[in-house]
N, C-alpha and C positions, 0 to 999 in steps of 0.2 A: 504494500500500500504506500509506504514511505517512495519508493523509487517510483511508484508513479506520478505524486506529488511533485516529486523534484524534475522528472522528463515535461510534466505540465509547467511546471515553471521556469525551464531553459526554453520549451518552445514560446509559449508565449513571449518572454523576454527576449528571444529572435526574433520574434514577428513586429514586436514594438519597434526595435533597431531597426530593421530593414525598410517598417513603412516612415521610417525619421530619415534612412538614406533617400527613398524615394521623392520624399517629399522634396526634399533641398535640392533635388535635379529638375524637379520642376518650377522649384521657384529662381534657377540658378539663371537663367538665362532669358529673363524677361526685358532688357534693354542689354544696347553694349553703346562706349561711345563711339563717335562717329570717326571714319578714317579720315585723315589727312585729305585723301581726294575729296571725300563726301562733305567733310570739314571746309573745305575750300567754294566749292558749289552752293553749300548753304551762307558761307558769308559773299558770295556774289547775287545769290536773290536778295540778301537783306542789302543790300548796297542798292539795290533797284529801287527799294522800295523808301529808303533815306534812313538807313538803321545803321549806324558805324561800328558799334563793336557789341560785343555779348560775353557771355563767362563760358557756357558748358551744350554742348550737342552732342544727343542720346539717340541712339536709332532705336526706336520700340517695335518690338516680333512681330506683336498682336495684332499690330493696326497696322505695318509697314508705313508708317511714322519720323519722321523726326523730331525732337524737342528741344528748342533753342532755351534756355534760363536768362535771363536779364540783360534781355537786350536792349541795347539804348539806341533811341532814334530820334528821328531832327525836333520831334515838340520838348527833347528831353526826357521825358519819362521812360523806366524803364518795359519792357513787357517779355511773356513768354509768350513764345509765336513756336507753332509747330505747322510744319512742312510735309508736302507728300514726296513723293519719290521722284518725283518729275522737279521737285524743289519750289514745287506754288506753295504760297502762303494759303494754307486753309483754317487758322487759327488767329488770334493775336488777341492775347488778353493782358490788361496793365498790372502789374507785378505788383500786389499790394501790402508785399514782407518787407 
């Protein structure tokens, strides 16, 4: 009876682990940031649009996405503006942090 207890509580106790590995590979990989090339294409749209500089670009999985963080453009205020793949602005909200 003893040995069954304890075979019931190695499995279980592998099954907890394994769905804690599972998990962390599905939340591993929900953005990455943006490359150099794709980095460069998205500060030439915002150049277009009168936005000079910005801090951080994310390319997100889910939505095939970009997300620009505080970008500053010519009224001055900063905004997060996120971009499609083609590099149109389909977003632009004023950064209120």
């Amino acid at each position: 009876m003893k040995q069954l207890i304890y075979l019931g509580i190695q499995y279980l106790s592998g099954a907890f682990l394994l769905s804690l590995c599972l998990a962390g590979v599905a939340w591993a990989d929900e953005d990455r940031d943006a490359t150099p090339d794709e980095r460069a294409k998205v500060e030439e749209a915002l150049k277009k649009q009168g936005c000079s500089s910005f801090d951080d670009v994310d390319f997100i999985f889910g939505s095939n996405l970009y997300k620009v963080d505080d970008a500053i453009c010519k009224d001055g205020k900063k905004y997060d503006i996120v971009l499609n793949t083609n590099f149109n602005i389909v977003s632009k909200q004023e950064d209120r942090d």
